[in-house]
VODRENDO-795228 format. One record per residue (C-alpha): residue number from 0; residue in one letter; x, y, z. Coordinates in nm, 3 decimals. Layout:
! VODRENDO-795228
<atom resi="NUM" resn="A" east="X" north="Y" up="Z"/>
...
! end
This chain:
! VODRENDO-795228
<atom resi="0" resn="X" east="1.892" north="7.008" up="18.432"/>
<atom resi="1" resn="X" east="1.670" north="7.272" up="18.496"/>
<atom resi="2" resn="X" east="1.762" north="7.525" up="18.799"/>
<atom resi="3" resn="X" east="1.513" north="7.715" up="18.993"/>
<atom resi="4" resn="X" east="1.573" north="8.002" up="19.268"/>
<atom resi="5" resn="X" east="1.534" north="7.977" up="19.597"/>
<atom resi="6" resn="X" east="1.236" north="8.212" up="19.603"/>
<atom resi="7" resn="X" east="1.026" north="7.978" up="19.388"/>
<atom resi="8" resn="X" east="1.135" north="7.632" up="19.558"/>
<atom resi="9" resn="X" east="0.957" north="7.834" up="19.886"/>
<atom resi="10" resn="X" east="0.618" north="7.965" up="19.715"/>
<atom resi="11" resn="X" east="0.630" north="7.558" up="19.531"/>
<atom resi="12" resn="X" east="0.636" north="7.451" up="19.908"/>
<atom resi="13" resn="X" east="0.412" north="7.667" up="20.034"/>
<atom resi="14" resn="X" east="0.158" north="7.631" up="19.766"/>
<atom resi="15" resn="X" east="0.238" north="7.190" up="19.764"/>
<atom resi="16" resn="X" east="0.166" north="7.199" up="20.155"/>
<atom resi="17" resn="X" east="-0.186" north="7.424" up="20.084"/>
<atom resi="18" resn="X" east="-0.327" north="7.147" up="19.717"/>
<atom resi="19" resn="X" east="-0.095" north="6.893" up="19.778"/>
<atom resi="20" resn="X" east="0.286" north="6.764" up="19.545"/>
<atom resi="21" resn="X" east="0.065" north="6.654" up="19.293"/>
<atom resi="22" resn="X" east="-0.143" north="6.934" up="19.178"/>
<atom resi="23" resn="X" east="0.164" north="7.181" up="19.232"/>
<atom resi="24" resn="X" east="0.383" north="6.969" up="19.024"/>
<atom resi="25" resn="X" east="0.130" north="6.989" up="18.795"/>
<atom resi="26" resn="X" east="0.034" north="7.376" up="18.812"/>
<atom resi="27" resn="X" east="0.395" north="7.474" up="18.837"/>
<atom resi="28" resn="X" east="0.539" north="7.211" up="18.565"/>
<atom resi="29" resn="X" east="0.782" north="7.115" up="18.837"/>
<atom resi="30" resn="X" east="0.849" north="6.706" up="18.841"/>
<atom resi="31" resn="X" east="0.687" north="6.568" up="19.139"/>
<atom resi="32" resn="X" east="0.994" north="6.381" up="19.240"/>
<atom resi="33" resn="X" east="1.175" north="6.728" up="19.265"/>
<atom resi="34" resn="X" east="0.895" north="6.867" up="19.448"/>
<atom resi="35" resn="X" east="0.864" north="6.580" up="19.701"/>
<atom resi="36" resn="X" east="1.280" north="6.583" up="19.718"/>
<atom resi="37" resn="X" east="1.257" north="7.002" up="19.804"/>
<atom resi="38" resn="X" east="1.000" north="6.864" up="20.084"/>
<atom resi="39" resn="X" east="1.217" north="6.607" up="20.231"/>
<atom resi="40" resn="X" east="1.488" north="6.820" up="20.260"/>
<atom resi="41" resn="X" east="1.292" north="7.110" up="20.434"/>
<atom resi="42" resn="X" east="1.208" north="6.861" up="20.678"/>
<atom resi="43" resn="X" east="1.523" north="6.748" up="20.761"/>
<atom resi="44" resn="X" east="1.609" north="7.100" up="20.793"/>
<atom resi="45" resn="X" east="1.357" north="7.187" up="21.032"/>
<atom resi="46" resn="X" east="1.438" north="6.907" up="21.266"/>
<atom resi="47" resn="X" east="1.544" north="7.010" up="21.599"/>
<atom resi="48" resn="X" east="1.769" north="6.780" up="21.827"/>
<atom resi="49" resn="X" east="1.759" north="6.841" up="22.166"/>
<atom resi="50" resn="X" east="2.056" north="6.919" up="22.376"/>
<atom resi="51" resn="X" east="2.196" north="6.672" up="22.560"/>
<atom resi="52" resn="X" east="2.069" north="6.753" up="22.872"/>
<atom resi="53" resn="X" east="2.013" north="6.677" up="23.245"/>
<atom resi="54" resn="X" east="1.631" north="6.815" up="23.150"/>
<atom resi="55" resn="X" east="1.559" north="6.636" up="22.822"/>
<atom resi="56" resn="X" east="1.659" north="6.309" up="22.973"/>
<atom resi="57" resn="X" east="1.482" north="6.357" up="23.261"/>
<atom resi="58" resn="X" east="1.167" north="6.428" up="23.035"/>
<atom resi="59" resn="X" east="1.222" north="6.124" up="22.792"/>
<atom resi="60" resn="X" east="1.270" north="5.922" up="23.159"/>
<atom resi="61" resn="X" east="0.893" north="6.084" up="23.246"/>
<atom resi="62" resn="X" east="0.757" north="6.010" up="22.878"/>
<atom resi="63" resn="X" east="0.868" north="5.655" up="22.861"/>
<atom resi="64" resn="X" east="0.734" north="5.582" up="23.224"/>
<atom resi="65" resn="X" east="0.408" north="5.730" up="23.119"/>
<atom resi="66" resn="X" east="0.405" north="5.539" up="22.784"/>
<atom resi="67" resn="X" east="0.431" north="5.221" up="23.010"/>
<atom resi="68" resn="X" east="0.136" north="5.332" up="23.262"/>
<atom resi="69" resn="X" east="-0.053" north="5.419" up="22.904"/>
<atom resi="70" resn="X" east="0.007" north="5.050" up="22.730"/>
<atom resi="71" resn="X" east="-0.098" north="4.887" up="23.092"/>
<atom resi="72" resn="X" east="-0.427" north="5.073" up="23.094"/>
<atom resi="73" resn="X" east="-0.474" north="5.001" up="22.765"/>
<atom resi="74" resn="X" east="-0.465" north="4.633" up="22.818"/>
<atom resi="75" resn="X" east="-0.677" north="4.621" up="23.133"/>
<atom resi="76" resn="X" east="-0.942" north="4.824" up="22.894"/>
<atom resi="77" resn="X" east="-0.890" north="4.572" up="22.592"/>
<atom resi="78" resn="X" east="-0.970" north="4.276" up="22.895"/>
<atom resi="79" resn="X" east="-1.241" north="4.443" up="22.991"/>
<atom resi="80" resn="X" east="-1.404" north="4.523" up="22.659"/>
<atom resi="81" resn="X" east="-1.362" north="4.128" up="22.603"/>
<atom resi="82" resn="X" east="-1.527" north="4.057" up="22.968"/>
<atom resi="83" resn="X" east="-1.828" north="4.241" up="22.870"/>
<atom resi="84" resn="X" east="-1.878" north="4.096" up="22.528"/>
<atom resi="85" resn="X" east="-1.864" north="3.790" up="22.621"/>
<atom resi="86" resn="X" east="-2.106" north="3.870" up="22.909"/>
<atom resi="87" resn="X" east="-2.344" north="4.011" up="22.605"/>
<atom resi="88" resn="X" east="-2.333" north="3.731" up="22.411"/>
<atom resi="89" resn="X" east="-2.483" north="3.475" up="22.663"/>
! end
């Protein structure tokens, strides 16, 4: 199994996220299932998880309210689109 240093596995990232896995893979001769594996795990890496906090659950209490008040307006507009089509058609 081949190894490769840490400084290369960033400038393969960097160049994969600029042409894509694919053509680094290819440029690089780097398996594209080891280049989309370095990927994942910079991702999961890079995830931050909010504290468990008086303020973040007040926020995701705000976002979910405001999700609601998006997917009601979004119906009325879907009725409405239907209204007027109908209206065109006659």
């Amino acid at each position: 199994m081949k190894r490769y240093d840490k400084e290369f596995k960033e400038q393969a990232l960097i160049l994969s996220d600029e042409i894509g896995v694919k053509k680094t893979s290819e440029q690089l001769g780097v398996l594209y299932c080891t280049l989309a594996e370095w990927r994942k795990q910079r991702t999961r890496k890079t995830i931050i998880r909010p504290k468990d906090t008086k303020e973040s659950n007040d926020e995701v209490t705000r976002l979910i309210k405001e999700n609601a008040e998006l997917k009601k307006a979004n119906s009325i507009l879907k009725d409405a689109l239907g209204f007027f089509v109908e209206d065109r058609k006659r």
